[in-house]
Each structure stands twice: as C-alpha cells, then as structure tokens.
C-alpha positions in Angstrom: 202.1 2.5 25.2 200.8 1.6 28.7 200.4 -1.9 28.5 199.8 -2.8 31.5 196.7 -0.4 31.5 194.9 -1.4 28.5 195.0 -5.0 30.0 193.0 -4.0 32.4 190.7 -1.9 30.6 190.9 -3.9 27.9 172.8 -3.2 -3.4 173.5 -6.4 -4.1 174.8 -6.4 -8.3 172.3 -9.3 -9.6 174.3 -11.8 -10.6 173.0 -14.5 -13.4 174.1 -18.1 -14.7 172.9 -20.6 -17.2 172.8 -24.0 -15.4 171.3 -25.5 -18.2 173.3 -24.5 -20.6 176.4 -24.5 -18.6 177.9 -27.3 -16.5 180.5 -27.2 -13.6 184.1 -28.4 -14.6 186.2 -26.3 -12.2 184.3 -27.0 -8.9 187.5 -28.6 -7.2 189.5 -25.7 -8.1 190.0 -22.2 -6.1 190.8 -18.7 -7.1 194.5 -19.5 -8.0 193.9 -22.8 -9.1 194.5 -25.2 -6.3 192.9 -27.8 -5.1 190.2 -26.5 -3.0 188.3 -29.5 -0.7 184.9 -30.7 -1.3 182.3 -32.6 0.7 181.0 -33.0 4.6 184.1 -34.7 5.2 186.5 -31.5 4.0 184.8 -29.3 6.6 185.5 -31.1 9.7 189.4 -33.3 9.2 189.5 -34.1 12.7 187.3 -33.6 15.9 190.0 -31.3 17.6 190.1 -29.2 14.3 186.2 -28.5 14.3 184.7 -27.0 11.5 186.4 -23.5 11.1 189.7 -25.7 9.5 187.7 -26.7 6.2 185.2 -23.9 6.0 188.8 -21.4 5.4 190.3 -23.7 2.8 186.8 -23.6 0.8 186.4 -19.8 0.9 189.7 -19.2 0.1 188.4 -19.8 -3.6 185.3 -17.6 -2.6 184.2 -14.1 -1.7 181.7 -12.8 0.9 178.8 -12.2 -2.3 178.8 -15.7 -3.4 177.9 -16.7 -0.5 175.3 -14.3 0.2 173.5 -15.5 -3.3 174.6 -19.2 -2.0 172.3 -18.3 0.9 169.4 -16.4 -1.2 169.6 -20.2 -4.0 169.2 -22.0 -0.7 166.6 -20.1 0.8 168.6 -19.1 3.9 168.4 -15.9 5.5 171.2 -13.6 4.4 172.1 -11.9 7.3 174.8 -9.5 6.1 176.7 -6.8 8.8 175.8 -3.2 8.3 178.1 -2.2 5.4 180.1 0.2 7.9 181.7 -2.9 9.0 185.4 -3.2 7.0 188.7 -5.1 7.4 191.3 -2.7 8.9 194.1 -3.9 6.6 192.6 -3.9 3.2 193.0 -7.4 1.6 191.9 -9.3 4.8 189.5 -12.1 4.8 188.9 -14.5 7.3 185.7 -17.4 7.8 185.4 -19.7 11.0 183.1 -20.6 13.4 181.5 -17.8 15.7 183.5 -17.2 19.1 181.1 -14.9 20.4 181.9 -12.2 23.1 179.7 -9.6 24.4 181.7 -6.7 25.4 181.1 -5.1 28.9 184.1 -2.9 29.4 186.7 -4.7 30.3 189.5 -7.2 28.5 188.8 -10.2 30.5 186.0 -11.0 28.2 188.1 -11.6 25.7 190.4 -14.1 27.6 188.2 -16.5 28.5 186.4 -17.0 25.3 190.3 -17.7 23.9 189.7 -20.3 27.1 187.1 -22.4 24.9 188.7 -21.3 21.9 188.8 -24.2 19.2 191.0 -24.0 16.0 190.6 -21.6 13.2 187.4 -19.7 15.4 186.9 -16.2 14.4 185.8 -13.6 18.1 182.7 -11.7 17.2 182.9 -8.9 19.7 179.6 -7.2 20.8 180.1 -3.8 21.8 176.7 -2.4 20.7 178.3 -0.7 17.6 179.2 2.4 20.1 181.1 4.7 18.5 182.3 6.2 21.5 185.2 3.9 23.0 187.3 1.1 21.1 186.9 -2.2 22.9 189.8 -4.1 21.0 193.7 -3.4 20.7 196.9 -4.5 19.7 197.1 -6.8 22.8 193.3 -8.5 22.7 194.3 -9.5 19.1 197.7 -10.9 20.0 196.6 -12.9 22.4 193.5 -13.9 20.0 196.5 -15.3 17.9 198.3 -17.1 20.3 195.1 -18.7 21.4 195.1 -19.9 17.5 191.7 -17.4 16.8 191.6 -17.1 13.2 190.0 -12.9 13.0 188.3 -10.6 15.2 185.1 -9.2 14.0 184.1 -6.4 16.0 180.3 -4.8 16.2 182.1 -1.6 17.5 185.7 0.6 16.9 189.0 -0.8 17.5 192.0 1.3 18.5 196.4 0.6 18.0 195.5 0.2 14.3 199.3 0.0 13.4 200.1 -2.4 15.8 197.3 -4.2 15.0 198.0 -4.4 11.0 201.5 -5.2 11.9 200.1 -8.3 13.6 198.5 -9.9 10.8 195.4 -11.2 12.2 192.4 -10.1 9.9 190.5 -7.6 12.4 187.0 -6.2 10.9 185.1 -3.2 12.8 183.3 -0.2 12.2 186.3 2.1 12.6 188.9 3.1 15.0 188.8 5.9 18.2 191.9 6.0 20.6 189.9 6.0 23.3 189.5 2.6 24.9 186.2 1.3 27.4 184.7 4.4 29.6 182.7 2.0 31.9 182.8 -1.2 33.1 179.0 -2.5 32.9 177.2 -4.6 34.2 178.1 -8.3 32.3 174.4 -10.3 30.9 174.3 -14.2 31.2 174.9 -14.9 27.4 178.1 -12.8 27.7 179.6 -16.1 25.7 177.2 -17.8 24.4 176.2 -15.1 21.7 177.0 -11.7 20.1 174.6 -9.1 18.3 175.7 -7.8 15.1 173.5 -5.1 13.6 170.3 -7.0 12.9 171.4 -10.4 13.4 172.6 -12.2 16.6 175.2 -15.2 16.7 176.4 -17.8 18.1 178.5 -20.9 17.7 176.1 -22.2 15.6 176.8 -20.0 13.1 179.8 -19.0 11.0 181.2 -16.3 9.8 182.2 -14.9 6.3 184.5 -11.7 5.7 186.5 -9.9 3.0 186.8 -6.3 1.4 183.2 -6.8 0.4 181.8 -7.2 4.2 180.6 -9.5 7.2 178.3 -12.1 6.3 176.8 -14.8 8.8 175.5 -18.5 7.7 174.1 -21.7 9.5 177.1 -23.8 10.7 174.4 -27.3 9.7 174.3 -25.8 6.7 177.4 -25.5 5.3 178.3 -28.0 3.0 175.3 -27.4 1.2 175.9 -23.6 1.2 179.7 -23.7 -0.1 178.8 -26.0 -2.8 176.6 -23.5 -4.1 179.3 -20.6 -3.5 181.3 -22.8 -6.0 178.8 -23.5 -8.5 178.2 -19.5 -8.9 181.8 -18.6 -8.9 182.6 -21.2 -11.4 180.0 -20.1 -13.7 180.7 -16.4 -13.5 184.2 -16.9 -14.2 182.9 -19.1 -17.3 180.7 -15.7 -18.1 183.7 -13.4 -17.6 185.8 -15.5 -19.8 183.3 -15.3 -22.6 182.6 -11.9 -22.3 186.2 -11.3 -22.3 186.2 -13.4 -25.5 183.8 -11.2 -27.7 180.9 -13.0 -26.5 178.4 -10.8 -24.4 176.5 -11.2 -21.2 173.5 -10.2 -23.2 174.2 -12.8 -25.9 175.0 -15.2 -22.8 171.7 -14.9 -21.4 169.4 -14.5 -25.1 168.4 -10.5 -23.9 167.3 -9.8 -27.4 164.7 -12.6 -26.8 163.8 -11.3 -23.7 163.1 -7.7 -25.0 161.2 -9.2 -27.7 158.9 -11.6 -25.1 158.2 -8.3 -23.0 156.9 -6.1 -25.8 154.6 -9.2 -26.5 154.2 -9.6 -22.0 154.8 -6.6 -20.1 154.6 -8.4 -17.0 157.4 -10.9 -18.1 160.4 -10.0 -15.4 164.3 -11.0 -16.5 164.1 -13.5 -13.6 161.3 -15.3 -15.3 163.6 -15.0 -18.3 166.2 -16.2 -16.7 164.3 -19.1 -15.4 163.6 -20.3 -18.8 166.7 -20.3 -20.2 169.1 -21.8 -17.2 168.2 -19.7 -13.9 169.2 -17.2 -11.8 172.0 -17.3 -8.9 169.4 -15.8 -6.6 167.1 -19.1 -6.5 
C-alpha cells in the first residue's frame, strides 16, 4: 500500500398511528431501553460540543425513516440521498452536523475541513457521484477520526474497503473502485462551505441522518422539533407492533372494516382521510 502516494492523491412503506387513541409513555426511552435525552438543551451540552453530541444520542433510539416521516408531519422537505448511497460495513449509522467538502482531486480537501472540524461532525464529500475514481481511503478516514469526525458520507466511490471497515468509522458511499482521483481540478469558492448530494445541496446548516436504510438530510434550526416527532412515531409503532404481535391487528388497530364500509358508501374517501378521523397519519 503506497501510502505516501495516496496522500497526495488523496417507496416509502406508509406508516400509520392513532394519536388520539394512543398516548406517548416511552418517549424518554431508546431502542434498548436507555435513557435517551430530550429537549433544546439535550442537543447542544456545551458550546465546544456543538450540536452533532445530542443529535447522536437521540437517534441512537431512531432510524433514518422516522425521521424522514418526522420531516413529512412537520412539513419539511425530505431530502433523502439517491438510494445507491449505503454504509460500507453493514450495521453503520451515524448523524451529526454537515462538514461539507467538495472534492477536486486531491486529499488536502479533506485536511482542512478536519481543520474546522467541531465534535461528533459527519464530512459530506462531493465528488459529483462519479463512478470513475474513489476520492476517499483508509487514510482520509483515519485521519477523519483522529480529527474526532463522527462518519464520512461520500456522494461518490470509496476505495481500501478492508482497511476502512477495520477502522470503524461509519463511511457511506455509492460503492467502491480501486482507482483513486484521475485529475486534479480546478477547486470552486464554496469548496467548504457546502456539498451536493444527488438533488439536495448541504451545508452546516444542515444535519445529517444515516443507517442501513439510507442518507437523509434535515434543518439543523429544526431539530428539536424534528426528533421529538421521530420519537413520537417510533414509540407508537412499537405500541402497534406489540399489539399486533399480541393477536390484535393493524387493521383492527386502525377500524379498516369501518373504512371499507365508509368507501362503498364515499368512493372518494382515501385511508388518510380515514386515518385522520380516527387518530392521524405519521405523514402529517
């Protein structure tokens, strides 16, 4: 491995709750039943910390789709990466604050956005989504851990795949080629200031969301408001599962007898509108 080189080259399933006929009692809990933090406060402990320290311990009890449908309830944009866009170890999940980097060919990029790194950031790397060169290995992630970066999500391949999952930092991208940067273009202003990702272009206003499901990006202003939501759908699907696991089905759960009966009388009547009488959907 020629180290010294490569440093220089460097569908949505519709979910559905009954708020009114349900009420939170596990909000403070996370997947394995730990405390999880709640509130402004929890997302921000200190000024050095930033925000990425509070938004981790919240998702830990959270996946990537509840908050996409936290984003649909609150009417925020759900600005999800193209689906080709996966964790190279299996299992990884990560959410910080966008440490954005466009890539131009070269590894110095890289170090100096760990330069203005702040605690528990996660690198979104810009490469364009080529599929023709890798613009992150083994050593740009190392050194993304020792600068205290909490992932690397890459618009674009990655290469040293071993050496990278034997690292431990969760790394997404869109695949991996051995080949590392063919040209060294020409760098734009907002080299660090933003990254595109498919669609959707980010900065450090905005955090990011990852897991085996995908890449999802959210307002940074808005994220107390958006994580209490997360927790408000995951604790009421887990009440659903439990039911359902119990005998009692999601179609006795949600009265869809009564709303086959209402749309021979209505055609027009949708399940959401259903769904709106009888406790809501997670989508609104």
């Amino acid at each position: 491995m020629a180290q010294q080189e490569r440093i220089q080259r460097g569908g949505r399933d519709e979910r559905v709750e009954q708020d009114g006929l349900e009420r939170r009692e596990e909000r403070d809990q996370g997947a394995d039943g730990a405390a999880v933090p709640d509130g402004p406060n929890s997302l921000e402990p200190d000024a050095s910390a930033g925000v990425g320290a509070g938004v981790a311990r919240r998702f830990a009890g959270l996946t990537t789709a509840h908050v996409a449908d936290a984003c649909i309830r609150a009417g925020v944009p759900v600005r999800c990466a193209p689906s080709a866009l996966r964790a190279v170890t299996p299992g990884s999940r990560v959410a910080g604050r966008v440490l954005p980097a466009r890539h131009v060919g070269s590894v110095d990029i890289f170090l100096e956005a760990y330069e203005a790194a702040r605690p528990e950031d996660v690198l979104v790397v810009d490469n364009g989504g080529r599929l023709d060169e890798a613009c992150v290995g083994d050593l740009a992630v190392l050194e993304a851990q020792a600068a205290g970066v909490a992932g690397v999500v890459i618009w674009g391949l990655h290469r040293d795949t071993a050496d990278i999952r034997a690292i431990g930092l969760p790394v997404f991208s869109t695949g991996a080629l051995p080949t590392g940067p063919l040209s060294l273009r020409e760098r734009p202003a907002d080299a660090l200031t933003s990254a595109t990702v498919g669609d959707w272009t980010v900065s450090a206003a905005d955090l990011v969301f990852a897991d085996d499901d995908g890449v999802v990006f959210a307002p940074a202003d808005r994220a107390d408001e958006l994580l209490t939501l997360a927790e408000t759908i995951r604790d009421t699907e887990r009440r659903q599962a439990d039911q359902i696991r119990a005998g009692h089905t999601l179609r006795a759960q949600v009265r869809f007898d009564a709303y086959l009966a209402k749309r021979r009388e209505t055609p027009t009547l949708t399940f959401r509108d259903h769904l709106r009488a009888v406790g809501g959907a997670i989508e609104e």
